[in-house]
C-alpha positions in Angstrom: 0.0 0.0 0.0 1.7 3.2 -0.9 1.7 5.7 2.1 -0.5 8.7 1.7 1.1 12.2 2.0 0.6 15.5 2.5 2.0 19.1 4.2 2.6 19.7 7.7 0.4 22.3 7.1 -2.4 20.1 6.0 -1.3 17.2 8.5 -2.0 20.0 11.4 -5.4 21.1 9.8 -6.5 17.2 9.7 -5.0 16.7 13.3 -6.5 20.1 14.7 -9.9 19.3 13.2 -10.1 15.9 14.9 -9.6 14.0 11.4 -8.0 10.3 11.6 -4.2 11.0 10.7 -3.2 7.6 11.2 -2.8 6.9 7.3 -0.2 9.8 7.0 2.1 8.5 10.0 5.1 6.6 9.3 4.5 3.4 11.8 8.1 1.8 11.0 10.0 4.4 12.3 7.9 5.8 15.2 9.8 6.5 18.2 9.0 8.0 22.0 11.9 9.9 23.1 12.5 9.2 26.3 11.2 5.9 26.8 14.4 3.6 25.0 15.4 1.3 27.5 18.9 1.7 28.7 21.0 -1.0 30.6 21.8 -0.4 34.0 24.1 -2.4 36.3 22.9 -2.7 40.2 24.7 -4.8 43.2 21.9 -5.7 45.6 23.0 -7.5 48.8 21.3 -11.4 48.4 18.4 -11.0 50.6 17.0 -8.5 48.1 17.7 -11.0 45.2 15.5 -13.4 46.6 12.6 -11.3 47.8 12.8 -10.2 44.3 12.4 -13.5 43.1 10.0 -14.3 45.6 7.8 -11.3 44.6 8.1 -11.7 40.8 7.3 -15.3 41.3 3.9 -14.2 43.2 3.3 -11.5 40.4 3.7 -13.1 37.6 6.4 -11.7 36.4 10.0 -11.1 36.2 12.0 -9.6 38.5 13.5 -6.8 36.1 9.8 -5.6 35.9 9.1 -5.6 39.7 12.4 -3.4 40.2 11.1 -1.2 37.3 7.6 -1.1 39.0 9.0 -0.2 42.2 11.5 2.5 41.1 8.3 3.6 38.9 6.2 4.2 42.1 9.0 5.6 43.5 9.8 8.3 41.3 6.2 9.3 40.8 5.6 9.7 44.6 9.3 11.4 45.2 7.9 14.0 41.9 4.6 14.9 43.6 6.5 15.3 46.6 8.5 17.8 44.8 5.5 19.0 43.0 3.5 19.5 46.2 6.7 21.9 48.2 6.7 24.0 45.2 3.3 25.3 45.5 3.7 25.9 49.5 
């Protein structure tokens, strides 16, 4: 299927005007800056390790995404934290 084209000009118009845009977006090389996942070494003493395993086990997941969940919560709650002493 060749892939439909047209301005940036028009692409806003469509986009503005509620109007489906998804035929004019290039789905191959779609990217969300910020979000590439990046490697990260961590030393955890061995008690962590295995509550890790035990908690991913119980989850039903692994324990990359539970470290990732918790850091996830973490961040969030230390940001509204932040957010919150700002406006005082």
């Amino acid at each position: 299927m060749k892939k439909k084209t047209i301005t940036a000009d028009e692409f806003d118009r469509h986009f503005d005007d509620g109007h489906d845009i998804w035929d004019f977006l290039d789905h191959d090389s779609a990217r969300r800056p910020g979000l590439e996942p990046e490697t990260v070494s961590l030393e955890i003493p061995q008690w962590m390790v295995y509550w890790l395993y035990l908690e991913a086990e119980r989850q039903g997941t692994t324990s990359a995404q539970v470290i990732k969940t918790y850091l996830e919560e973490r961040i969030k709650l230390e940001k509204a934290r932040e957010d919150e002493q700002r406006k005082s």
